[in-house]
N, C-alpha and C positions, 0 to 999 in steps of 0.2 A: 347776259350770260345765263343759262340755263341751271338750275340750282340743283345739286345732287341726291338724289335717293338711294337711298342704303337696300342692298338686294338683301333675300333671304336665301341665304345658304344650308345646306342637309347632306346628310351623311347617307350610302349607299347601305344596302341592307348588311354589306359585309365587307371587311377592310381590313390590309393588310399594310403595315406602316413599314417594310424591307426597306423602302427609298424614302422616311421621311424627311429628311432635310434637302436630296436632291429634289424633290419632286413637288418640293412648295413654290407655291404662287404669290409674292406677294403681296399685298394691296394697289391698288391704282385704279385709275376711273378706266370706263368705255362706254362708248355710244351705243348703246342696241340698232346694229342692222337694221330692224323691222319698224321699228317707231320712233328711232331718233334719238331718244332719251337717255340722255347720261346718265349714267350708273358708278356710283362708289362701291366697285368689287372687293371686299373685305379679303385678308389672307387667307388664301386656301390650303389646304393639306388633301393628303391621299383620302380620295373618296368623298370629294365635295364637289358641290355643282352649286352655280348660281343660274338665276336667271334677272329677266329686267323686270322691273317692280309695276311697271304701268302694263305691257303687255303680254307675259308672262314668254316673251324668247328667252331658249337658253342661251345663254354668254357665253360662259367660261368654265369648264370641266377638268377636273385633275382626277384621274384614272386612278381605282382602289389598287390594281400593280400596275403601276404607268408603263414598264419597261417590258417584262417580260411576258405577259398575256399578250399585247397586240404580237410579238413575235409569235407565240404560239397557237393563236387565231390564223396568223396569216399564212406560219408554216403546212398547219392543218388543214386549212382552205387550199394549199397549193400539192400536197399532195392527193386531197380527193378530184382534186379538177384532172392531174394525169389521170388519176383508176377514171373519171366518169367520163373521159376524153378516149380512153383507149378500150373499154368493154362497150361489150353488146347494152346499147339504149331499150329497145322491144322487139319484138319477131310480131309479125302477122300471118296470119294461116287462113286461106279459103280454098276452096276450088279452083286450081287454074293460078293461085296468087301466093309465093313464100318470101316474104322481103321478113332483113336481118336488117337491123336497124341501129347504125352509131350516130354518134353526132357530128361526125368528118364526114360520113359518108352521108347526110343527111345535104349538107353543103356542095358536095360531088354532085350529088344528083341535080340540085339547084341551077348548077354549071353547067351542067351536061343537057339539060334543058331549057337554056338558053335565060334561067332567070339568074345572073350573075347580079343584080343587083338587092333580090332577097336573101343572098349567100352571103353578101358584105353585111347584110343588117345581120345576119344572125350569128355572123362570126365577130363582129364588132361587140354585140351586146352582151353575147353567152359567151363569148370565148378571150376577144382581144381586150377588152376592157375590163373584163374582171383580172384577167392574167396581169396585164400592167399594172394593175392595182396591187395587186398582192406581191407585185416585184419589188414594186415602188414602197413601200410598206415594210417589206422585209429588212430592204437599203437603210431604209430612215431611221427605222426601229432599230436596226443593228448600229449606228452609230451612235443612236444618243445611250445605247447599254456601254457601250463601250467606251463612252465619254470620245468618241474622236470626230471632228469635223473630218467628211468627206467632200469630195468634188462635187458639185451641183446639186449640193443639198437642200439648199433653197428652193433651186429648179422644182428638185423629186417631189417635196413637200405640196409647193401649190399644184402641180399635177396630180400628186394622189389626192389630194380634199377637191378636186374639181369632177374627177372620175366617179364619186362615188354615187353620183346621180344617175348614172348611167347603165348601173349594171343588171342586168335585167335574168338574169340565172332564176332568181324564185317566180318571175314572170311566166319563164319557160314551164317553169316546173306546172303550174296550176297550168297551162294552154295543154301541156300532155295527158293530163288530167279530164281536160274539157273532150280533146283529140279521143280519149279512152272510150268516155261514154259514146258518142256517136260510129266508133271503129265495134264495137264490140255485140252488136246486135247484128254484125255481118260478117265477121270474124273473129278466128279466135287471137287472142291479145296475151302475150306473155312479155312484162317484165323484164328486165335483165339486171344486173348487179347495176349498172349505171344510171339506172332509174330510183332506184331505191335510193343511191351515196350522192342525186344528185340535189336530194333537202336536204340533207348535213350539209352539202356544200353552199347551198343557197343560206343555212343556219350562219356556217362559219363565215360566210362575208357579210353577214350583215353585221355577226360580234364584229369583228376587224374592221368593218366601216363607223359603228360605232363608237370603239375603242381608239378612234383617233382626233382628240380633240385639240383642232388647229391651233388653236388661244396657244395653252401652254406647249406643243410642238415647237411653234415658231419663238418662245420665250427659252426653252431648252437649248436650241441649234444656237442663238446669239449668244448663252451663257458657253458654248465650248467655246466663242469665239472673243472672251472674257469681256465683252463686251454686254449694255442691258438695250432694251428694245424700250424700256418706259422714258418717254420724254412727259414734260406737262401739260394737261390738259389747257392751261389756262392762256391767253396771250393769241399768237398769231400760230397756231398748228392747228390739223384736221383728222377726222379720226379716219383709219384706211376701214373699208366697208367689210374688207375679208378676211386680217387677221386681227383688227380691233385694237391697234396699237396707234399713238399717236406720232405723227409726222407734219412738220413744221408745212405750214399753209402756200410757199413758192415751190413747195417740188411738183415733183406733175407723176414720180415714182416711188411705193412705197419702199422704203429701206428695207424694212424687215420681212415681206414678201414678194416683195416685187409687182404688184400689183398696182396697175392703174390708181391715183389719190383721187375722189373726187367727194365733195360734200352730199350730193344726190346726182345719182345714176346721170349721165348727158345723154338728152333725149331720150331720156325712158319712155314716156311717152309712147312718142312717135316712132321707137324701134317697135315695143311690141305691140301697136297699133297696124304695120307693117306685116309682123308674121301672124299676126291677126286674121287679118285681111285675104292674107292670102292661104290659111287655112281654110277660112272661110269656104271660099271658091275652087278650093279643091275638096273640098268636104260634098260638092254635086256631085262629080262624076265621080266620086268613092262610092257613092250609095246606087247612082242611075246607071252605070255599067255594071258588067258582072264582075266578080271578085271572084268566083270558083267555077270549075269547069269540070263534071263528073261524065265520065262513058264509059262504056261496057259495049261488049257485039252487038246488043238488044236495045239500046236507051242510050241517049246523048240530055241530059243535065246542065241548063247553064241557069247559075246562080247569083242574082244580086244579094246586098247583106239582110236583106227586108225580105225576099222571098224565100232565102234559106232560113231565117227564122220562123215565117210562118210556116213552111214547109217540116220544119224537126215540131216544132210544136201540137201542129195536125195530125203528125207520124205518133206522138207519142212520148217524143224528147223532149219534156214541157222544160227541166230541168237545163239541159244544155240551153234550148231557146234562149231561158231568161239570164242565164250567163252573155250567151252570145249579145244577146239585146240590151244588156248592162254597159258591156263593154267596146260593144260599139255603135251601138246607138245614142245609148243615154247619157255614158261619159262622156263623148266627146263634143255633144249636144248641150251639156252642159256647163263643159268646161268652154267653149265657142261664148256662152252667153254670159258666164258669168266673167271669163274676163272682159268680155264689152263693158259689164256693169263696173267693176274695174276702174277701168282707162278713162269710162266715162266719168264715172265719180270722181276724177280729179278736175273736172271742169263743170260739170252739174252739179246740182246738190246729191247729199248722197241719200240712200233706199233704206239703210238703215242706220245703230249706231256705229261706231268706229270701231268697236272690239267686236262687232259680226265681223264688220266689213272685212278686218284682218283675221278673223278666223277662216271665211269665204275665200283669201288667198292662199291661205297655209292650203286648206284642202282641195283647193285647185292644183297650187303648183303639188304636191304628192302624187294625184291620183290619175294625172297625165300618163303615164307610161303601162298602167295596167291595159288602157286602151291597144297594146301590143298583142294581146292574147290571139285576136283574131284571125293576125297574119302568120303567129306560130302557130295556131291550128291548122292554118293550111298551110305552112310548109311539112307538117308532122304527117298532115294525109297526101300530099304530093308527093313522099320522099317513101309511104309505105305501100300507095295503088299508083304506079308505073307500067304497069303491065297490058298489052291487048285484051287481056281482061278485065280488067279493072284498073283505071286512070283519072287519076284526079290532076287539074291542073289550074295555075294562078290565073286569074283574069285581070285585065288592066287597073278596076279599080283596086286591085291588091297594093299596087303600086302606090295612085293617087290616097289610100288611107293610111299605109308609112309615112307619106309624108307630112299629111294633118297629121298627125300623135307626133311627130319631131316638129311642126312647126308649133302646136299649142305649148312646145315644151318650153320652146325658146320664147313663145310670149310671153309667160309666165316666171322664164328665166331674166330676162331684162326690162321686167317691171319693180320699178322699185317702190315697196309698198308704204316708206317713210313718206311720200307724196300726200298721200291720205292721213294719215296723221299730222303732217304738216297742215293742212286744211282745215282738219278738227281743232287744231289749236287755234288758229287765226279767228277762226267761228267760234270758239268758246264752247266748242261741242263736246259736252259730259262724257267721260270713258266711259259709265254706265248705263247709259242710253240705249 
C-alpha cells in the first residue's frame, strides 16, 4: 500500500468566509492524476488549495466565493461574448478595398468561399465552445447557489471541466494582433468595439474556467443529493482519474462523475502514439504545400509557412516572422519531438530526471493550441482582402496544419504521464535527479 503524504495547503491572497460551512471540504485522501501518489488532503475552507507533495499538481481547490463569483465570471463572460459577437471586429481601408469586419461575418465569408471546414474550426473554438461553456457554468453554478439538484447535473459538470481546454478566444485575440502587424503597412486598420471587449472576454473565461474546481463541484452536487462521494481509500476501490474520489475496484463507471474507472489510462501508450504518428505525417505537406494564397491585378503570391516567414522577415517584419516561426514552426516541431521522448521514455530509459520529465509534459500539453495562431491569421486576412483587388486565400496546407495542432492535442491528451513515474519508482529513480 502506498503510504500517505500530508500536502501543504495556503490561503488565496483574499478571502471571503459568506459560505463557510457550506463550502468546506473535508478531509480524505486522493491520488494525484499526474504521478500517482496518494495524498492525505487535510480540511479545506474557503480559499485553500492543496497540491501533491511529490509533484507539485494541484488537487483540490475551494474557491475564496465558491458560489457567487464563478456565476458572475460567467454571467460577464456571456454578455461581452453577445457585444463582441454582434459589433464591428475591424474595417480595412485601401485603394480599391473596404471590408467591415465581424466575427459571423468572418465565417460567411469562410463559407461563401468554399472553406467550410475553417468556419467550423473557428466557430467551434471562438464561438461554440466557449458559449457552451459559460451555459453550462451558469446551469451548475445556479444550482448549487440555490442548493437544488437539477436534471443532468452531472452530465453538465463533466462537460463544462472537459471544454475548458478547448477555448481558444485569447488565441484569437493575439492571431488579430499578429494579423494587425502584417495588414497595417498596406492598409489602414481600424478597430472596432469588438476588438477591444474581446480581451475582457478572453479575461473573464479564463477567471470562470479557473474558478471551477471539479474536486469540490462534484462533492457539492452529491451533498444536494444528501448523499457523500468519500468512500475508503483502503481495501479493494480505485481512485477515478477525473474527479479524484474513490470508487470500489469491480465498477468499470465512476459514480460520482460518470467517468470511465481505470487504474492507468488503457492503452495510453499506443493511443497517443497513434495521433502521434499521424501528426507526424501530416505535419510534411503542412509545410511543403502552400498555406496562403495572396493576388492582386499585378502579382499572384503563393506561400508555404517557411517562405512566408522568410519573405516578412526580408520585408522588414522581423517581429511577425518570429511570432509566425514560433508558432508554427518551432511549437509544433517541438511539441512532435518531445512527445516522442514521452512515449518513448516509457519503454527506454529516460533523458532526464523524472520532475523534468513531467515538467516537459505539463508544457507540452499547455502550449499545443497557441500553434492555432497561424490558421487565424489567415482566416483574419482571407475574410479582410476578398476583393479583385486584393485576395488572400487558404492553401491546402492550411488544412493539413489544423489538423497537426488537434492531433498533437490529443496526444498529449491521452498520455498518461503516471507511466513515467510509475517507472521512476520501480528504478528507484530520485524525484531530484
Amino acid at each position: 500500500m502506498t503510504p500517505y503524504r500530508p500536502v501543504q495547503t495556503y490561503h488565496r491572497l483574499w478571502r471571503r468566509k459568506v459560505y463557510k460551512h457550506r463550502a468546506t471540504l473535508p478531509a480524505h485522501p486522493v491520488d494525484c492524476p499526474e504521478c500517482g501518489l496518494r495524498n492525505h488532503i487535510p480540511q479545506l475552507s474557503q480559499g485553500q488549495e492543496a497540491a501533491c507533495s511529490r509533484c507539485g499538481h494541484d488537487l483540490v481547490r475551494v474557491e475564496s466565493n465558491p458560489y457567487i463569483a464563478p456565476l458572475a465570471y460567467a454571467a460577464t463572460a456571456l454578455i461581452l461574448m453577445v457585444v463582441v459577437y454582434s459589433q464591428m471586429f475591424v474595417t480595412i481601408e485601401m485603394p480599391g478595398v473596404y471590408s467591415r469586419l465581424t466575427l459571423p461575418g468572418m465565417m460567411k465569408t469562410l463559407i461563401l468561399q468554399d472553406w467550410g471546414f475553417l468556419a467550423e474550426v473557428m466557430f467551434i473554438f471562438t464561438f461554440g465552445t466557449p458559449l457552451l461553456f459559460l451555459l453550462l457554468a451558469l446551469y451548475v453554478y445556479t444550482a448549487l447557489a440555490l442548493r437544488r439538484f437539477m436534471p443532468f447535473l452531472l452530465y453538465a459538470t463533466r462537460t463544462l471541466v472537459r471544454l475548458r481546454e478547448w477555448i481558444m478566444i485569447d488565441v484569437f485575440f493575439i492571431s488579430t494582433l499578429v494579423a494587425y502587424i502584417k495588414m497595417y503597412t498596406v492598409s489602414t486598420v481600424t478597430f472596432g468595439p469588438a476588438f477591444w471587449l474581446m480581451f475582457a472576454l478572453g479575461v473573464m473565461l479564463i477567471r470562470t474556467a479557473v474558478s471551477v474546481p471539479e474536486h469540490w463541484v462534484y462533492y457539492q452536487i452529491h451533498h444536494l443529493l444528501n448523499r457523500s462521494p468519500l468512500f475508503p481509500s483502503e481495501g479493494k476501490h480505485i481512485c477515478c482519474s477525473r474527479c479524484l474520489y474513490f470508487q470500489p475496484v469491480n465498477e468499470e463507471e465512476c459514480a460520482v462523475c460518470g467517468t470511465d474507472l481505470f487504474d492507468r489510462r488503457p492503452h495510453s501508450v499506443r493511443i497517443s502514439l497513434c495521433f502521434l504518428i499521424a501528426a507526424a505525417i501530416l505535419y510534411l505537406p503542412a509545410n511543403l504545400l502552400p498555406i496562403m494564397i495572396s493576388s492582386n491585378p499585378l502579382s499572384l503570391e503563393i506561400s508555404t509557412i517557411l517562405s512566408g516567414i522568410e519573405y516578412m522577415w526580408n520585408d522588414g517584419d522581423r517581429l511577425i516572422a518570429v511570432i509566425i516561426f514560433s508558432a508554427s514552426i518551432m511549437v509544433p516541431t517541438l511539441k512532435i519531438m518531445s512527445m516522442g521522448v514521452l512515449i518513448a521514455s516509457t519503454r527506454l530509459p529516460m533523458p532526464m530526471g523524472i520532475r523534468k520529465m513531467s515538467l516537459l509534459y505539463r508544457i507540452t500539453e499547455y502550449i499545443g493550441r497557441w500553434s492555432m495562431i497561424d490558421i487565424f491569421v489567415i482566416i483574419i486576412l482571407m475574410s479582410a482582402f476578398h476583393t479583385p483587388m486584393a485576395r488572400v486565400q487558404p492553401g491546402p496546407a492550411s488544412i493539413y496544419f489544423c489538423l497537426v495542432v488537434l492531433l498533437t492535442m490529443l496526444s498529449a491528451h491521452f498520455f498518461d504521464p503516471r507511466l513515467l513515474w510509475d517507472k521512476a519508482t520501480r528504478q528507484q529513480i530520485k524525484p531530484n535527479d
